[in-house]
C-alpha positions in Angstrom: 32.6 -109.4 -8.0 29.6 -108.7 -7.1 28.0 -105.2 -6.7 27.0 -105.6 -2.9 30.3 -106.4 -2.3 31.7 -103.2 -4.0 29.6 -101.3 -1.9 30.7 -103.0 1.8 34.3 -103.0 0.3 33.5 -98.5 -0.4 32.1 -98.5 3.3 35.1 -99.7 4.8 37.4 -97.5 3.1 35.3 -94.4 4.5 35.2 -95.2 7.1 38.7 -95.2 7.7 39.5 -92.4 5.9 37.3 -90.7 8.1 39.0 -87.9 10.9 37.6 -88.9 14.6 35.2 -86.1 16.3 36.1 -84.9 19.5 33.6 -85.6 22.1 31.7 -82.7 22.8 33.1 -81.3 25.9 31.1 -81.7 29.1 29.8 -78.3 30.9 30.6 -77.6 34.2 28.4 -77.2 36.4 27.8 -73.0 37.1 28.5 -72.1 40.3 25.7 -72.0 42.6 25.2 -68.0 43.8 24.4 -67.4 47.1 22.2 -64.5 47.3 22.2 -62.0 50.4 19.0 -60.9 51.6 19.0 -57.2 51.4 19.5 -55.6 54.5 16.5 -54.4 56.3 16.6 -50.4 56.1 16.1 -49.0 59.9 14.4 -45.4 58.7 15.1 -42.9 61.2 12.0 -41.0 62.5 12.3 -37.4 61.3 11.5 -35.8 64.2 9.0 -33.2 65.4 9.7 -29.7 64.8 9.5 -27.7 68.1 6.9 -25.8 68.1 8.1 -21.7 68.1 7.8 -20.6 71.2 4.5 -18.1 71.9 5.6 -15.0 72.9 3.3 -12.9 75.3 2.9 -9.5 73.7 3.9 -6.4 76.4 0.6 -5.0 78.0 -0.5 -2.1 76.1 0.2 1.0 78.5 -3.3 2.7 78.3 -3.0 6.2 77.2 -3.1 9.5 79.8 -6.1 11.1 80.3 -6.0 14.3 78.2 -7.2 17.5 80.5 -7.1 21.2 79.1 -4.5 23.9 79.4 -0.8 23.8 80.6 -0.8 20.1 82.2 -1.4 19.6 86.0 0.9 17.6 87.7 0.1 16.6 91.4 1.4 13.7 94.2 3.4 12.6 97.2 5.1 9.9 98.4 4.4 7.8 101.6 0.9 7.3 101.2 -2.0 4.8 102.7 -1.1 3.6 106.1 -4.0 0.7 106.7 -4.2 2.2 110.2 -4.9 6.1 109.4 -6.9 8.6 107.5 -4.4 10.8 106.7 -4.2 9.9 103.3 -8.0 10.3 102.8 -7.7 13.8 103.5 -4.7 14.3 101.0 -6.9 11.9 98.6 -9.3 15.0 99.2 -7.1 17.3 97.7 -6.4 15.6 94.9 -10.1 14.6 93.9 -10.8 18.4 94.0 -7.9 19.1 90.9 -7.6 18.0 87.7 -4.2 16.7 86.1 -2.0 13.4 86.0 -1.3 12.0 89.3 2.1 10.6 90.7 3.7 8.7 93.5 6.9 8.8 94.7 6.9 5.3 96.1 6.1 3.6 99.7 2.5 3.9 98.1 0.4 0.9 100.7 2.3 0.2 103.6 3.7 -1.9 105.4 4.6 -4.0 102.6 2.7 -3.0 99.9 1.0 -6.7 99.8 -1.8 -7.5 97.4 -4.4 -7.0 100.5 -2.9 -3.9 101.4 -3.2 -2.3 97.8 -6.4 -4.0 97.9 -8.1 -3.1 101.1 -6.5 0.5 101.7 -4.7 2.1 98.5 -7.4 1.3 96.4 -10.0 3.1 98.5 -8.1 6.2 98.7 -6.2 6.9 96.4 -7.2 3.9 94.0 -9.7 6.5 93.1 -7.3 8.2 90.3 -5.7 5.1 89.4 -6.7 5.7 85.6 -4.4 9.0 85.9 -2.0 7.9 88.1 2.1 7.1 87.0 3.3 5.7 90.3 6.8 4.9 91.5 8.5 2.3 93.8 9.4 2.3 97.4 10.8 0.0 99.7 8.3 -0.4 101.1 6.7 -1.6 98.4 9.3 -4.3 98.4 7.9 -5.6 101.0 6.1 -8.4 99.1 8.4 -10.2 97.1 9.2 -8.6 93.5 7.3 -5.8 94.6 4.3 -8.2 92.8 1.7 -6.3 95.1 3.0 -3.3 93.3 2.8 -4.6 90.0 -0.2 -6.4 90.2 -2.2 -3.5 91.3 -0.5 -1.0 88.7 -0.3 -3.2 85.8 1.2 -2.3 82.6 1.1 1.3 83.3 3.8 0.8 86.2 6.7 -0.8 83.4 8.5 -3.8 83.4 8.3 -5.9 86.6 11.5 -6.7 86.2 12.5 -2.8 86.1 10.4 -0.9 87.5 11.6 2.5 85.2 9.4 3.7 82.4 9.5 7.2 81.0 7.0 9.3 79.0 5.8 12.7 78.4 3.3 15.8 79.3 2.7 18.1 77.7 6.2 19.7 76.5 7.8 18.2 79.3 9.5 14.9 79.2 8.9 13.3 82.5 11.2 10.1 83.7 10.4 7.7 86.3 13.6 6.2 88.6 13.6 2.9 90.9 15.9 4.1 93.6 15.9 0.8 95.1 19.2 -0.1 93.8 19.7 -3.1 95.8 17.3 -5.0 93.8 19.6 -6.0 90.8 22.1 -3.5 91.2 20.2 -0.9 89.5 22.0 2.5 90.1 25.6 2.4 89.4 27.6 3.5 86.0 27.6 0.1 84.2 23.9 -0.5 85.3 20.8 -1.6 82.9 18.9 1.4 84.1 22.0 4.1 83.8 22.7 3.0 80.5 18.8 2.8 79.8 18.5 6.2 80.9 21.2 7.9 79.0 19.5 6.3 75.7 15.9 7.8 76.9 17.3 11.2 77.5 19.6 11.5 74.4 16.1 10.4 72.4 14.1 12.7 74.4 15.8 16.0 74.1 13.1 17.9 75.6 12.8 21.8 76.8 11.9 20.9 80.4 12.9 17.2 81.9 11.3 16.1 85.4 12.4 13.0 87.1 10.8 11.4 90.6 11.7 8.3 92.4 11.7 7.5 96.3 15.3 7.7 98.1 16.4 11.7 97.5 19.8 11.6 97.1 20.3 14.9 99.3 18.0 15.0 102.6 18.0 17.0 105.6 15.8 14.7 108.0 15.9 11.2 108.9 18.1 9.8 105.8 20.7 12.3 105.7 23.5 11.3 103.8 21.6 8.0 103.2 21.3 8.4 99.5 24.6 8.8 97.8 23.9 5.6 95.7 21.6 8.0 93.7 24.2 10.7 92.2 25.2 8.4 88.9 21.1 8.9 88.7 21.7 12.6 89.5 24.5 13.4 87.1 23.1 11.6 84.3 20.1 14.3 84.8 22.2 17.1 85.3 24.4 16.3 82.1 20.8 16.3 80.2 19.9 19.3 81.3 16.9 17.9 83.7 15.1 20.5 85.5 13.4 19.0 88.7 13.5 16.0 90.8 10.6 14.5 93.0 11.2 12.6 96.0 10.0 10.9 99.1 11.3 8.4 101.6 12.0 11.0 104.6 8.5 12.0 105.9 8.4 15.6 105.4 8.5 18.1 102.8 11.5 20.0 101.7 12.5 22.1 99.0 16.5 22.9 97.9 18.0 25.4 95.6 19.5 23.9 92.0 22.1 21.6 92.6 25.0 19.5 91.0 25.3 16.1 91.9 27.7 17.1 94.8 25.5 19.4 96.0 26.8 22.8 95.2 24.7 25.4 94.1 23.9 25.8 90.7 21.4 28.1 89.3 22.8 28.0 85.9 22.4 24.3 85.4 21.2 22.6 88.2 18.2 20.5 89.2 15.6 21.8 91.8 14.9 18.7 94.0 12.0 18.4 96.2 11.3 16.3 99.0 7.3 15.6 99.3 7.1 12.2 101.4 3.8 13.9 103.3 1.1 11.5 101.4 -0.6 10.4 105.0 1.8 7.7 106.5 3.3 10.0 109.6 6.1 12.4 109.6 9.4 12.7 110.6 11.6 15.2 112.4 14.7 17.7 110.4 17.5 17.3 113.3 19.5 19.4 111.7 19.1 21.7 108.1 21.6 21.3 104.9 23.0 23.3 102.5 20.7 24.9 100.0 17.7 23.8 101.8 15.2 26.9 100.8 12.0 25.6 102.7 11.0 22.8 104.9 8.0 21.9 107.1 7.9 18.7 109.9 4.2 19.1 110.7 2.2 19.1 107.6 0.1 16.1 105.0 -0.3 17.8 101.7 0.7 17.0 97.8 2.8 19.2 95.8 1.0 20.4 92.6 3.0 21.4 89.3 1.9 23.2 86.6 4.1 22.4 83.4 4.6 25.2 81.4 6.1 25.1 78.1 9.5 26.7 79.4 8.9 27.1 82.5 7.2 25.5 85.5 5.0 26.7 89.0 4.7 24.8 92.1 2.4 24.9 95.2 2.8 22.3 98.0 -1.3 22.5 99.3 -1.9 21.1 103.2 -5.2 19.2 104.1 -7.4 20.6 105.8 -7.0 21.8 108.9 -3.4 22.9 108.3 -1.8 26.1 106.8 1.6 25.5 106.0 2.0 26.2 102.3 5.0 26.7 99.4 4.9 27.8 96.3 7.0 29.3 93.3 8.4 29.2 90.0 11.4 29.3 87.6 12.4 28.6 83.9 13.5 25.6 82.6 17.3 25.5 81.6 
């Protein structure tokens, strides 16, 4: 045989001997991925802080003029009438003495408009205004809010929106009252200004207390009986141990004895109130006299004048000129 032929003949057997290879499987195909967008982010605007609001610092109150000796204390009620010259002559008075000046309301009538406090107060007695601690009338609200009022005083007449303020003299603790309780229900037991002056007085615990507003709570003239809405007022005084009240409203002057706030007579405790509403507007009539009413004139412009002692306390109502009718005494603080 020959050797070629061995070899095809080995081939063949190999060949068939041989195990058959798998095909190599196929891949399938990957799935194709969809791919989502991101979503767009909406940012929310972080917003603008509010600016804190500004807050309008309280007018400074611009200190008392200082004067020497036991302080002076001098004023009326019912002042400058447009259309007289009465209270240029008890604006006389006043420019003669020294002290701290006070009003017990009705100060520029007949509304107390910014024209009025312009043109006529402020000519008279504008002339102290730098020592002047004035207090509200009716009158005065007039003008809406009293703004005429408040405009013309400034920061040394209180809060506008309360028309009280206390302070002090000397060794005397003097509190100013806005009898015009209409206006925001100021007078009665649950009151801002009851409760406001409870807190002043129990922080104030003075010798000698003196308190002035405009409608007196006991009158003898042309308001008897008219003022009842003051005796919380009055027995919030009288439970300090307050020594005098200063009023106006009835146009004349009166003086009473120490009283309660019912009006009995009480010299151990209670307050001496006077009646001084003789600043130069006119004056009016006493029909008829009240109980512990110790001296009282119908006929006379004049200021009262206190000196404010440290226990004790003096007082002289003076007349203009050209009128005599004068009071004057003393008496010891409780």
């Amino acid at each position: 045989m020959k050797p070629y032929s061995i070899l095809i003949i080995m081939l063949v057997a190999l060949t068939s001997c041989a195990t058959p290879l798998a095909p190599t499987p196929t891949e399938s195909p990957r799935p194709t991925q969809t791919f989502k967008p991101a979503p767009t982010e909406t940012l929310t605007p972080i917003p603008t802080a509010t600016p804190a609001p500004t807050f309008t610092p309280a007018p400074t109150v611009p200190p008392l003029p200082t004067f020497s000796g036991d302080p002076v204390f001098i004023g009326a009620g019912d002042i400058v009438d447009c259309f007289n010259a009465w209270s240029e002559k008890t604006e006389a008075i006043i420019e003669k003495t020294q002290g701290i000046v006070f009003t017990t309301g009705d100060n520029a009538y007949d509304s107390g408009s910014p024209d009025q406090f312009k043109n006529c107060y402020d000519k008279s007695w504008g002339k102290f205004k730098d020592r002047t601690k004035p207090s509200l009338g009716n009158h005065d609200y007039g003008t809406l809010g009293a703004s005429g009022y408040f405009n013309y005083f400034g920061a040394v007449a209180g809060d506008r929106l309360k028309g009280y303020y206390s302070y002090d003299l000397g060794a005397w603790h003097i509190v100013v009252v806005n009898s015009n309780c209409i206006e925001r229900n100021r007078c009665n037991e649950n009151s801002d200004q009851v409760k406001w002056l409870r807190e002043d007085l129990n922080a104030h615990p003075a010798k000698c207390t003196l308190a002035y507003w405009h409608h007196p709570l006991y009158t003898a003239g042309t308001y008897k009986g008219q003022g009842q809405f003051m005796q919380t007022i009055w027995q919030t005084l009288y439970d300090a141990g307050a020594d005098v009240v200063v009023n106006g409203h009835d146009h004349n002057y009166k003086r009473y004895a120490p009283q309660d706030a019912n009006g009995k007579l009480d010299k151990e405790k209670g307050i001496r109130e006077f009646v001084v509403g003789t600043g130069g507007k006119d004056l009016y009539n006493i029909p008829q006299p009240i109980a512990n009413l110790e001296a009282f004139n119908v006929a006379t412009f004049g200021v009262i004048k206190f000196t404010l002692r440290a226990a004790s306390y003096e007082w002289q109502f003076i007349p203009v000129e050209g009128q005599t009718f004068k009071d004057e005494g003393k008496d010891n603080c409780h």
